[in-house]
N, C-alpha and C positions, 0 to 999 in steps of 0.2 A: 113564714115558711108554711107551704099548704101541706095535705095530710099525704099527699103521694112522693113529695121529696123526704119529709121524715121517715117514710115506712123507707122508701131505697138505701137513706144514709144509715141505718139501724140495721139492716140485712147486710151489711157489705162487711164488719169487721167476723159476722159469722161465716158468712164464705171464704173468707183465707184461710190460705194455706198454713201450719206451723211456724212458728220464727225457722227451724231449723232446715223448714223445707226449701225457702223464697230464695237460696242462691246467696253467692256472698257477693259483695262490692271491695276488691281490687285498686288500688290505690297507688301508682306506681315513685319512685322515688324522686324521678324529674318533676313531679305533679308536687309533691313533698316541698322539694328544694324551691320549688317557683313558691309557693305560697309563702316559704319561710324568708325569701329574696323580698318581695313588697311589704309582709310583714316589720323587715328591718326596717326597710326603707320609710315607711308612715311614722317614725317617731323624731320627734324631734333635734335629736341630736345627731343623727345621721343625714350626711349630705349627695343626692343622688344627681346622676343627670336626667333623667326622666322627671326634673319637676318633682321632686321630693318638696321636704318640709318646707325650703325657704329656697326661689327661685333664682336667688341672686348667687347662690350655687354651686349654676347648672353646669359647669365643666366636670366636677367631679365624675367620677366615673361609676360611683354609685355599688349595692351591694350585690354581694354575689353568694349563692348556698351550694352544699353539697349535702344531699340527705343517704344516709343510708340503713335502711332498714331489715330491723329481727324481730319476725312476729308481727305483736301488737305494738312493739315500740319503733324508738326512730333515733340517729344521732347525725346532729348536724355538724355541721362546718360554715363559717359565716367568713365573710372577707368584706369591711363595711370603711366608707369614709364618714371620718367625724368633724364635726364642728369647731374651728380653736376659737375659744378661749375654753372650752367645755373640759372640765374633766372626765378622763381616758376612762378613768374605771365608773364613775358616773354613767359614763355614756352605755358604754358593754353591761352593765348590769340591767339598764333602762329595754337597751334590745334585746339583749336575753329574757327576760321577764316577761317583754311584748309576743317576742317570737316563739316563743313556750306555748301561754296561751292562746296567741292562733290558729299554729299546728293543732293544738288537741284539741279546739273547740270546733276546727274546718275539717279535721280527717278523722278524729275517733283517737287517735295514735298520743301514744305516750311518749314524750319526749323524755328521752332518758337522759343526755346530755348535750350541750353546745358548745362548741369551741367556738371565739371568736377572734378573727387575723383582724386591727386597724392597719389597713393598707397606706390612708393618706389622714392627714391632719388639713381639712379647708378654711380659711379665712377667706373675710373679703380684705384685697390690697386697695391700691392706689387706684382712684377714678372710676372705683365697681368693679374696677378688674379683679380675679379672685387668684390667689398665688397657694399655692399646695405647698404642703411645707412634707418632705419627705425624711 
């Protein structure tokens, strides 16, 4: 680094504004709900049609959020297909746990709590065909 990029980068955190002045960042709930939707979806025991954890799948219909926010926190609503043989409560603690720490680590937001709906139970059946067990 030569001596005219050091002197700019060393001048710039004295030229800002206050933390209190710079404006705030707005976060909306749909914005919420989507990241806590793929968050479910990346873990292992939930099965999506978007090519989640394991391809073979891909019928399920995959997870769904609803966020809604007070303040600095957040309380979701999840609706997720799981994997059978996987144990139910297994599973929902495994996505809960993921989707917590995504939310807070991507939006700032405190996840106060999660409900979680398992809509479908997926296996694979006969020939790779997958049978939903409702």
């Amino acid at each position: 680094m030569n001596t005219t990029t050091a002197s700019v980068t060393e001048m710039i955190p004295a030229q800002r504004p206050p933390m209190e002045q710079r404006g705030r960042t707005a976060i909306p709930e749909r914005v919420v709900a989507k990241i806590a939707t793929r968050a479910a979806d990346e873990t292992e025991t939930t099965r999506t049609g978007a090519g989640g954890a394991l391809p073979l799948f891909a019928a399920a219909k995959g997870s769904r959020a609803q966020a809604h926010r007070s303040g600095a926190s957040v309380m979701l609503s999840l609706s997720i297909a799981v994997g059978y043989p996987v144990p139910v409560r297994q599973a929902t603690r495994e996505v809960r746990r993921h989707v917590q720490d995504t939310v807070e680590r991507l939006t700032g937001l405190r996840v106060r709590h999660t409900d979680i709906e398992v809509t479908e139970l997926v296996r694979e059946g006969d020939r790779g065909r997958e049978r939903h067990l409702r």
